[in-house]
LOGUDO-119937 format. One line per 10 residues: number of its first residue (from 1); their letters; for each residue y, x, z of N, C-alpha, C. Coordinates in pm, whole numbers, plus 50000, padded with zeros to 5 digits. Atoms other than C-alpha are relative to their C-alpha. Layout:
<pts>
NUM = A = Y/X/Z/Y/X/Z/Y/X/Z; ...
</pts>
This chain:
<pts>
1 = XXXXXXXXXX = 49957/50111/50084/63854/20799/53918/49920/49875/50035; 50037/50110/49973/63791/20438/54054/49941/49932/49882; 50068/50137/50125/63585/20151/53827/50171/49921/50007; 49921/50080/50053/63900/19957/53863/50119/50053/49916; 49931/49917/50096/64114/20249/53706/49976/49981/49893; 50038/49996/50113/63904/20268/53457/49985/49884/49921; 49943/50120/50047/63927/19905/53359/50097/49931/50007; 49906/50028/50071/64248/19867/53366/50061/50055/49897; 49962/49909/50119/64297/20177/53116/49921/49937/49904; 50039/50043/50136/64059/20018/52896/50043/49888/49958
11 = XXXXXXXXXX = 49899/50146/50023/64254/19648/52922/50142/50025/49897; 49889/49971/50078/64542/19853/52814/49992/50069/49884; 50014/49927/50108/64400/20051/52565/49944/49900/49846; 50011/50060/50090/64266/19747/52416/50091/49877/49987; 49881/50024/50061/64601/19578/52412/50035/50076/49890; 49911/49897/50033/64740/19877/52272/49876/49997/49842; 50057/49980/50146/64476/19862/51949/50027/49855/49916; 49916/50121/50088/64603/19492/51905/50109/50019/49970; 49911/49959/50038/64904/19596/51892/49976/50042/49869; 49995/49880/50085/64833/19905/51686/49943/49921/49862
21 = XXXXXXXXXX = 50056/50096/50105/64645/19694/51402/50053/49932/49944; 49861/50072/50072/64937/19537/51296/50011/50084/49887; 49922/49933/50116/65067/19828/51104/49889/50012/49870; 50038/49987/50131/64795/19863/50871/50039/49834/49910; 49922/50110/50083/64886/19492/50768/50139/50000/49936; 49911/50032/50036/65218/19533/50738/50058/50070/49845; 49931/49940/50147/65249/19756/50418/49928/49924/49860; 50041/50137/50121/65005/19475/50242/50098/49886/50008; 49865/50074/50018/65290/19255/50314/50122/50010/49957; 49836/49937/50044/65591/19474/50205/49952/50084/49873
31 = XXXXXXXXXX = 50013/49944/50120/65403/19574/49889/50110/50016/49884; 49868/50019/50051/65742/19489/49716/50089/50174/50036; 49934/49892/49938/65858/19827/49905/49952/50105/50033; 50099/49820/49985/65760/20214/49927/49965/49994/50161; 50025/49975/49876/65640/20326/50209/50123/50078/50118; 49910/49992/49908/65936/20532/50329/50074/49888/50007; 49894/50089/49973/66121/20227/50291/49950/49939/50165; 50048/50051/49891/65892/20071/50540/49991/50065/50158; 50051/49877/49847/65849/20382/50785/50206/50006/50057; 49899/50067/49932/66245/20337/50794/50043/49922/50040
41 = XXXXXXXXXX = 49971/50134/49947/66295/19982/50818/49985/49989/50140; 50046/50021/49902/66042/19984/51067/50041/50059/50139; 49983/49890/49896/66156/20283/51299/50159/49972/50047; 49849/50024/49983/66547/20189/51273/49998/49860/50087; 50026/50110/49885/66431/19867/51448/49937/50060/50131; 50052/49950/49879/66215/20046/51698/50132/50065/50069; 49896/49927/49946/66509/20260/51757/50076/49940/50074; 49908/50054/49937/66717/19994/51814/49996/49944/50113; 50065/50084/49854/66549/19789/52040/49944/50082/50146; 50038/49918/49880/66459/20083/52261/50110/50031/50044
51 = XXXXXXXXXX = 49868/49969/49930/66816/20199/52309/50000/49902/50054; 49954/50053/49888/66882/19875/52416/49898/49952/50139; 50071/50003/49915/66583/19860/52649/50040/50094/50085; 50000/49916/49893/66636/20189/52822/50166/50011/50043; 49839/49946/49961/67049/20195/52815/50070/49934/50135; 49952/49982/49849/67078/20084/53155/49910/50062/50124; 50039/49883/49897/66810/20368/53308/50020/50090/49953; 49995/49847/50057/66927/20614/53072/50065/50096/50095; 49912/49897/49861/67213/20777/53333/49888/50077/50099; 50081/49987/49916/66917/20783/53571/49856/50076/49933
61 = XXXXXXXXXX = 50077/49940/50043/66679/20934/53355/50027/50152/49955; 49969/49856/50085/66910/21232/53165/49999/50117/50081; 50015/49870/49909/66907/21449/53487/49840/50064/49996; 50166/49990/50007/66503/21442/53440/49975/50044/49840; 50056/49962/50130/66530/21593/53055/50072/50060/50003; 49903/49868/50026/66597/21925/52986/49968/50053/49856; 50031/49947/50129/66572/22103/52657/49847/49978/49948; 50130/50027/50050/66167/22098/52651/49958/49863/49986; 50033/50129/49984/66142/21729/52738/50074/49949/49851; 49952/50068/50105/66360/21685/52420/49945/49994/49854
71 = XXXXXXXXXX = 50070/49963/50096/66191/21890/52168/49894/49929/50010; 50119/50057/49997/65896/21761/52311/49999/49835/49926; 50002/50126/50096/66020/21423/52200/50017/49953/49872; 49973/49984/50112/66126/21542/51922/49877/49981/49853; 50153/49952/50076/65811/21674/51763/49893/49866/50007; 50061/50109/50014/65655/21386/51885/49987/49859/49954; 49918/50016/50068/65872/21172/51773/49904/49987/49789; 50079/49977/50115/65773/21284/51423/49837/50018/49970; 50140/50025/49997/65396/21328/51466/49933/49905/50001; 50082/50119/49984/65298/21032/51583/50087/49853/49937
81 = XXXXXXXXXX = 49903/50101/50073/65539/20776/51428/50052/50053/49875; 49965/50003/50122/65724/20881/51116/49919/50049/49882; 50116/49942/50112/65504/21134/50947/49862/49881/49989; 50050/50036/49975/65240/20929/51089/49996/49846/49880; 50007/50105/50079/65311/20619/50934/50049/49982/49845; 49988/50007/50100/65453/20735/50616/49853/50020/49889; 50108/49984/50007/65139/20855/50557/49933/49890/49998; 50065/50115/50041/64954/20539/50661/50009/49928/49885; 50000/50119/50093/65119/20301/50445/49949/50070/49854; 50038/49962/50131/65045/20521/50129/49862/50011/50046
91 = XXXXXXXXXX = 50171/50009/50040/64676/20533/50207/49983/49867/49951; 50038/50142/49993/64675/20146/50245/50058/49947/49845; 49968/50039/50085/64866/20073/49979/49950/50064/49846; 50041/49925/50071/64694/20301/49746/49825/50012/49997; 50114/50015/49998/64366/20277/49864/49914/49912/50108; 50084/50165/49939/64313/19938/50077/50015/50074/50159; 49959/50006/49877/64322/19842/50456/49858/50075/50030; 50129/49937/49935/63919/19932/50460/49977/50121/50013; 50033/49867/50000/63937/20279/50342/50100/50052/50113; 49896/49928/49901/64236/20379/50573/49943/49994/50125
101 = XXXXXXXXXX = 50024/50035/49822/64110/20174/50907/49866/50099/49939; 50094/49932/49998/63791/20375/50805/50009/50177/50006; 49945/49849/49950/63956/20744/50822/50074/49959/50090; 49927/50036/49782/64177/20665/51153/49864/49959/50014; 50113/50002/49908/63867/20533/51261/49914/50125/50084; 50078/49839/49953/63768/20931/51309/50109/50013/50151; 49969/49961/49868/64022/20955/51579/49958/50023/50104; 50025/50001/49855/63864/20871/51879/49875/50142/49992; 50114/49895/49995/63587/21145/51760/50100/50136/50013; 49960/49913/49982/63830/21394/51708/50100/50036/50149
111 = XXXXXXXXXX = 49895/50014/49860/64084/21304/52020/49923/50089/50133; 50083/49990/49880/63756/21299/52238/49954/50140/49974; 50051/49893/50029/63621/21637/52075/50133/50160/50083; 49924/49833/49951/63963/21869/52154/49991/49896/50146; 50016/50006/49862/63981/21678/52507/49863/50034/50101; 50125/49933/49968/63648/21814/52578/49993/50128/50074; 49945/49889/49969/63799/22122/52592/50064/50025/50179; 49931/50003/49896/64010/22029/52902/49921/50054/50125; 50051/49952/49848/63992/22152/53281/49952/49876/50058; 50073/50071/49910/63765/21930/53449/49922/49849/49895
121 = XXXXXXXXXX = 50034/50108/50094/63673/21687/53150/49843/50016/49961; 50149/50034/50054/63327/21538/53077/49958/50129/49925; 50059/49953/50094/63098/21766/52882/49972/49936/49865; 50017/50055/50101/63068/21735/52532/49850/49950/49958; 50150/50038/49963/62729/21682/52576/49948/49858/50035; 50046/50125/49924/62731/21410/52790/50062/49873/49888; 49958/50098/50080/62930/21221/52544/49983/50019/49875; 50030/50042/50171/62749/21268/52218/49902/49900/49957; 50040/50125/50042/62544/20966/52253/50105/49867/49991; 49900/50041/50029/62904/20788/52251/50060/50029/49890
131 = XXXXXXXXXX = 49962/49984/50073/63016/20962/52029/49907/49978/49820; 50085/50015/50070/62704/20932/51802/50001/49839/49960; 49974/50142/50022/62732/20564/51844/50125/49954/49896; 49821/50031/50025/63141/20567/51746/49982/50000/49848; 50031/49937/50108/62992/20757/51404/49944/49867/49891; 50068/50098/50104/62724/20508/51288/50081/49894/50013; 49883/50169/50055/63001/20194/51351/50038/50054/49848; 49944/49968/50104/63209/20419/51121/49903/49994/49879; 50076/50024/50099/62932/20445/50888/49983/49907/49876; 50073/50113/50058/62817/20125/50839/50151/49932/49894
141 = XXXXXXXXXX = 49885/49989/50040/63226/20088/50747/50017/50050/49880; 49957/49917/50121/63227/20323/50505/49895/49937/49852; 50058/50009/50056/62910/20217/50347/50024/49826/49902; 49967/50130/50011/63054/19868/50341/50108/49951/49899; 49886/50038/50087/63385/19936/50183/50073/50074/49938; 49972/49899/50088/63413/20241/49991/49996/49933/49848; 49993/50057/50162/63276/20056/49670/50066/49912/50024; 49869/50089/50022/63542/19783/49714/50116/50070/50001; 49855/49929/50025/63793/19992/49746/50002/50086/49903; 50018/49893/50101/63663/20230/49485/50068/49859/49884
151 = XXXXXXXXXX = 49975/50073/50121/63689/19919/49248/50132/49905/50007; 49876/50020/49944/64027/19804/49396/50109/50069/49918; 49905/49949/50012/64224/20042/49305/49990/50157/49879; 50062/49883/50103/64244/20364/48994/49956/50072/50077; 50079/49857/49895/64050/20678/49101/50099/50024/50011; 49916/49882/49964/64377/20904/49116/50032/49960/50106; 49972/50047/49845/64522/20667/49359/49940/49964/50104; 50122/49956/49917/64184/20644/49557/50030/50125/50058; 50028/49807/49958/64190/21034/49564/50159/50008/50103; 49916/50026/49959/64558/20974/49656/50048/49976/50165
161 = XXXXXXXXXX = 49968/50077/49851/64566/20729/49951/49887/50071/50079; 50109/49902/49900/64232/20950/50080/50040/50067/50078; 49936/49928/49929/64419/21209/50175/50129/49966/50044; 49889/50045/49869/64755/21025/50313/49930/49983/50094; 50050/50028/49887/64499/20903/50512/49939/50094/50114; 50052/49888/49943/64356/21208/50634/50114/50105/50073; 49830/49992/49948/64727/21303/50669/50047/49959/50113; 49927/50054/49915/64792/21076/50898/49915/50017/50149; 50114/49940/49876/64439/21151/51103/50059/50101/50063; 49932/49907/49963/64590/21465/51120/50087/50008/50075
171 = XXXXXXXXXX = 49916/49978/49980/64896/21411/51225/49997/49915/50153; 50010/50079/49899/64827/21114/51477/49926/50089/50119; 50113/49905/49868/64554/21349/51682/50089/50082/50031; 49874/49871/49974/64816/21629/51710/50072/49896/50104; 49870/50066/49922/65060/21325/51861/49897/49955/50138; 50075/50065/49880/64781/21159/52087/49960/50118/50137; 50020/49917/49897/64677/21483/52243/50137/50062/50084; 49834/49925/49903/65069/21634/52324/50039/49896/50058; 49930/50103/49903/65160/21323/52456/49931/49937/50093; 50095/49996/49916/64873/21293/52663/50001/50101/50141
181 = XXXXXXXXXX = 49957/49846/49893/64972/21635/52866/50106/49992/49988; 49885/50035/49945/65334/21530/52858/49993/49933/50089; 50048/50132/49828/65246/21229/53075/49945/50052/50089; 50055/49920/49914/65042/21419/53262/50105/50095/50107; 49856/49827/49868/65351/21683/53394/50095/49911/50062; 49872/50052/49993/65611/21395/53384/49998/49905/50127; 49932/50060/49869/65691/21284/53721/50043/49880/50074; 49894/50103/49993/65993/21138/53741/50033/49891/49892; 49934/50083/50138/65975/20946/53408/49884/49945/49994; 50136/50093/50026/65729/20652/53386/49977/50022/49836
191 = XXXXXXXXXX = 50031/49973/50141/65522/20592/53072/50042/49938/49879; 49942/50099/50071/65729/20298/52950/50101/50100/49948; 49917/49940/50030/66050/20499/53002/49942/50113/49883; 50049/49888/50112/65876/20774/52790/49986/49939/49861; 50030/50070/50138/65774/20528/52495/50091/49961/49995; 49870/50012/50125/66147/20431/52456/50086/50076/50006; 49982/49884/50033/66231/20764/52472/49981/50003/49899; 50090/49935/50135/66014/20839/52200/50093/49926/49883; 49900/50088/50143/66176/20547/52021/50116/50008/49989; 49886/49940/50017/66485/20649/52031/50062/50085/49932
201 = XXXXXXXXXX = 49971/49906/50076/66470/20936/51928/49930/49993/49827; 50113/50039/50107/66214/20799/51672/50109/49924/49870; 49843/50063/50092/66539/20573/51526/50103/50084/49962; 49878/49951/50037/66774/20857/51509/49945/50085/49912; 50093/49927/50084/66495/21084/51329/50049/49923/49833; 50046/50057/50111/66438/20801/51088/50148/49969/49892; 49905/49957/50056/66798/20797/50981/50035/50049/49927; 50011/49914/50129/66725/21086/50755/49940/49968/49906; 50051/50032/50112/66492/20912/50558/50024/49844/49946; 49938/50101/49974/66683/20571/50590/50101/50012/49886
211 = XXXXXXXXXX = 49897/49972/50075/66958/20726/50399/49924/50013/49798; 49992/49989/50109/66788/20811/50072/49871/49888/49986; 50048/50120/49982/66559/20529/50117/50042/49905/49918; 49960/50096/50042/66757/20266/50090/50140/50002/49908; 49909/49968/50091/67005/20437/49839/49953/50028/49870; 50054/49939/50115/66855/20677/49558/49845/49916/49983; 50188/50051/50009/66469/20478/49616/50046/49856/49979; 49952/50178/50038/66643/20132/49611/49969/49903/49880; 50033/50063/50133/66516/19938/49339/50067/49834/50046; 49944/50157/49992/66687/19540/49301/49889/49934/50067
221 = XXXXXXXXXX = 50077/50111/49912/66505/19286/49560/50079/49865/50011; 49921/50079/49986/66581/18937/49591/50006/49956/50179; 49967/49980/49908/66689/18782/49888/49837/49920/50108; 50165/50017/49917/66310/18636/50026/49936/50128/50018; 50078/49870/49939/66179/18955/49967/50074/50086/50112; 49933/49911/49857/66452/19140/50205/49957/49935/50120; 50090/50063/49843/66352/18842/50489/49929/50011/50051; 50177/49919/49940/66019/18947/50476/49998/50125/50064; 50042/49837/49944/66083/19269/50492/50013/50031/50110; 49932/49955/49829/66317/19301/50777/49907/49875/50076
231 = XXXXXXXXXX = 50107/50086/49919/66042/19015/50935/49927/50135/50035; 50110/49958/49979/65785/19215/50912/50012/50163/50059; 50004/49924/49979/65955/19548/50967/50059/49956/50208; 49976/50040/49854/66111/19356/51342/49922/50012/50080; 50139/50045/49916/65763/19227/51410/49943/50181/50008; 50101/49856/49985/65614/19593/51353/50036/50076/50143; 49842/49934/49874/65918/19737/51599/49961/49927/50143; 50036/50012/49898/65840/19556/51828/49846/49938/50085; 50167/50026/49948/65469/19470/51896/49952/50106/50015; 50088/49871/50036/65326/19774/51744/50039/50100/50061
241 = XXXXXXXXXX = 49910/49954/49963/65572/19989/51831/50052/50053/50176; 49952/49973/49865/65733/19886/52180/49914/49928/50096; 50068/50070/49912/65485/19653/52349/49864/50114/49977; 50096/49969/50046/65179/19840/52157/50005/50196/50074; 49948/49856/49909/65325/20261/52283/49953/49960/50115; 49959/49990/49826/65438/20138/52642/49817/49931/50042; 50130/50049/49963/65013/19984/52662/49937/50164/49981; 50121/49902/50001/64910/20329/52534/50004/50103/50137; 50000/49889/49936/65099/20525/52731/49959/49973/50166; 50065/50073/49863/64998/20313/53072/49838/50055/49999
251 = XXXXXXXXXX = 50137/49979/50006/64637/20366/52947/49983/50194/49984; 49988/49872/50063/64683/20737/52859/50001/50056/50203; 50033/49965/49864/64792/20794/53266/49904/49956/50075; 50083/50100/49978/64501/20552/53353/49882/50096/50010; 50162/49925/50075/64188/20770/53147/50041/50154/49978; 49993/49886/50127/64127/21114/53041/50007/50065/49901; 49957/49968/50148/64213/21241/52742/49827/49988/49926; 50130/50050/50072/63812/21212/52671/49967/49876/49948; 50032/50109/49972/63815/20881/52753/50140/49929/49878; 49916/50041/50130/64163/20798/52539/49956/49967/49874
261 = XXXXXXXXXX = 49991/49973/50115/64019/20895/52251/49905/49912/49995; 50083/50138/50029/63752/20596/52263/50024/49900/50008; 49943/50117/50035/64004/20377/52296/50051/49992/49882; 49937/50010/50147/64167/20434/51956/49870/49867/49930; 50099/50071/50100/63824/20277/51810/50034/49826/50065; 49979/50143/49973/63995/19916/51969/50124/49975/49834; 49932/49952/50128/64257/20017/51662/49893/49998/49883; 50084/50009/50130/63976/19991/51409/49958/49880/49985; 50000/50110/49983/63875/19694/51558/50034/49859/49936; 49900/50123/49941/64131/19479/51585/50067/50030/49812
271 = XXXXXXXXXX = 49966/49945/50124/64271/19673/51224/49909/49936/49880; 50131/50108/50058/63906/19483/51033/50054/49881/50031; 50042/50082/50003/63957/19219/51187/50144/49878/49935; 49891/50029/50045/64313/19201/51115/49984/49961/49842; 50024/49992/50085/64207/19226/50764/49931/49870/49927; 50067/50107/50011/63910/18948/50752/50096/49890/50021; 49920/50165/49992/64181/18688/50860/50101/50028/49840; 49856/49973/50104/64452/18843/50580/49911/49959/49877; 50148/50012/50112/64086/18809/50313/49989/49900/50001; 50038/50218/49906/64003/18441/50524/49873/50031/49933
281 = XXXXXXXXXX = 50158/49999/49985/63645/18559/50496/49959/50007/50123; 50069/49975/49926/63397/18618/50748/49947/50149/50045; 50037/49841/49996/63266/19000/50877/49872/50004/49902; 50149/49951/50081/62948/19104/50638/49886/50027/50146; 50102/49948/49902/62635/19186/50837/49996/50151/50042; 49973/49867/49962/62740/19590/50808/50112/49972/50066; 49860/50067/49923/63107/19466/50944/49931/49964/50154; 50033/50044/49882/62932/19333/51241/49934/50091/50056; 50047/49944/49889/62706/19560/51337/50130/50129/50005; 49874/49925/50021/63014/19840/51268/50021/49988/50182
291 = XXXXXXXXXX = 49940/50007/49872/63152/19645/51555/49995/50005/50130; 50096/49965/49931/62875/19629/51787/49984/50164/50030; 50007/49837/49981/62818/20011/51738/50117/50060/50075; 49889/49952/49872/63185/20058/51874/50004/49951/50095; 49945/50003/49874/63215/19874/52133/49857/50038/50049; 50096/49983/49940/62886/19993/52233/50015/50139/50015; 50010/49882/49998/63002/20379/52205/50171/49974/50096; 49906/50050/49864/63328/20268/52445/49940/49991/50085; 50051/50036/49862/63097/20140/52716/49892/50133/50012; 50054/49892/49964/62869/20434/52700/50089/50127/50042
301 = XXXXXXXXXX = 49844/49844/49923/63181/20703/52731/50047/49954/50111; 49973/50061/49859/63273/20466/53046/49898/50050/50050; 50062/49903/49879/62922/20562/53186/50004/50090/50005; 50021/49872/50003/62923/20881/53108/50151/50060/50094; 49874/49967/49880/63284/20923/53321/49951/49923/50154; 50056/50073/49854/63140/20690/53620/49919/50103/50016; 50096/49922/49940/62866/20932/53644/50058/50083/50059; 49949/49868/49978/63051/21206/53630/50120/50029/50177; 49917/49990/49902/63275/21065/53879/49938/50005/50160; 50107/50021/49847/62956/20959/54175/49995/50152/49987
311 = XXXX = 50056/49885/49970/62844/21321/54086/50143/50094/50056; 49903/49930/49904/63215/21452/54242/50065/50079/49885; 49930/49919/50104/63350/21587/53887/50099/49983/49967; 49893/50055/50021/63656/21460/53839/50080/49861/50041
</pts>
């Protein structure tokens, strides 16, 4: 693995957390609206805009998907996008942008922990002063904005949005690692084509929850609040979504699945900081060093793969 590999996977990985940092904003903006409303809005746009992105390589792609490539999109599909984000928005909206970006913030520990596992991947060893670093950012996070969010919002719905959020940890690590070893087998199918795959199928999924959504869950809106919505559910669709995917999955063939998982923490990032402008404050002095601590447990998991790479390991 070249130095210039490896900085362009991290260019894209930290696109791909600007991107990604969007969505926790967007369900403080569509507070007017549940969360499945939003996880459909949002996905029926992704959907759309990917059909019409890929519908003149689709012919050229369908000989290259056979039954596993479908399920596979299937499942993934749902893991990392619908469950995924239905989940988010009820943490956020239930228990604030700090407590949520502060559970996803565990990702890159857990991503990097099962890719550890892998054939030929860093030792876990070598990367627990990265990972030790990744921890105390989170820390200083937690320590920072647990009591605001405790006093934010009732306990039940604290206890509530805790676990969507932990939900969605869940569910996102499951999606980051299978679609990490899909790319890996897939060939004939770049990583773009794969991310509007995903969305595709991601729009025809969301369909099912589209339907009782915006029927039986429907409550009266006027017509500013629908502008917003479908604004904000467009903008999600396609930043977060189709520009924000097609960066991960570039960075995903780029790095190792060790190395992936320390890009997520550009998603926590960029997710704060998203936040401080939506607040129009400044970071706190724990906020800052937070941020310091990550990007300082990123550049240490970079040496710890350069080494690995002079010493002939991968």
């Amino acid at each position: 693995m070249s130095s210039n590999t490896i900085l362009r996977g991290i260019l894209f990985g930290a696109l791909t957390g600007a991107a990604w940092g969007l969505v926790f904003l967007a369900p403080e903006l569509t507070r007017d609206f549940s969360p499945w409303q939003l996880a459909a809005g949002r996905y029926l746009a992704y959907g759309l805009f990917a059909a019409v992105l890929i519908a003149p390589r689709l012919r050229a792609l369908l000989p290259h998907l056979g039954l596993a490539e479908w399920r596979a999109l299937v499942w993934l599909s749902l893991l990392g996008n619908v469950v995924y984000y239905v989940f988010l928005a009820s943490a956020v909206q239930m228990g604030g942008m700090a407590m949520t970006s502060l559970v996803i913030g565990f990702l890159p520990v857990a991503v990097t922990i099962i890719g550890s596992r892998g054939k030929g991947a860093v030792p876990i060893a070598k990367l627990a002063p990265s990972l030790a670093l990744g921890l105390a950012g989170i820390a200083c996070v937690a320590w920072q904005s647990l009591g605001g969010a405790q006093a934010s919002a009732a306990g039940s719905q604290q206890v509530i949005g805790f676990f969507c959020a932990l939900g969605a940890l869940v569910s996102w690590t499951t999606y980051a690692v299978g679609n990490s070893r899909w790319l890996a087998r897939l060939h004939a199918i770049s990583a773009h084509d794969w991310s509007l795959l995903t969305g595709l199928v991601t729009g025809l999924l969301s369909l099912f929850i589209a339907v009782p959504a915006f029927t039986i869950l429907l409550e009266p809106r006027s017509g500013a609040q629908w502008t917003s919505f479908i604004g904000v559910c467009a903008g999600v669709a396609i930043f977060a979504s189709i520009f924000g995917n097609a960066c991960w999955n570039k960075a995903s063939r780029l790095l190792p699945l060790t190395m992936i998982g320390q890009m997520i923490l550009f998603e926590t990032l960029f997710a704060l900081l998203y936040g401080f402008l939506w607040e129009r404050r400044l970071p706190t002095l724990l906020e800052t060093a937070a941020m310091v601590l990550v990007t300082a447990s990123v550049m240490l998991c970079v040496s710890a793969h350069r080494v690995v790479d002079e010493g002939g390991g991968h």
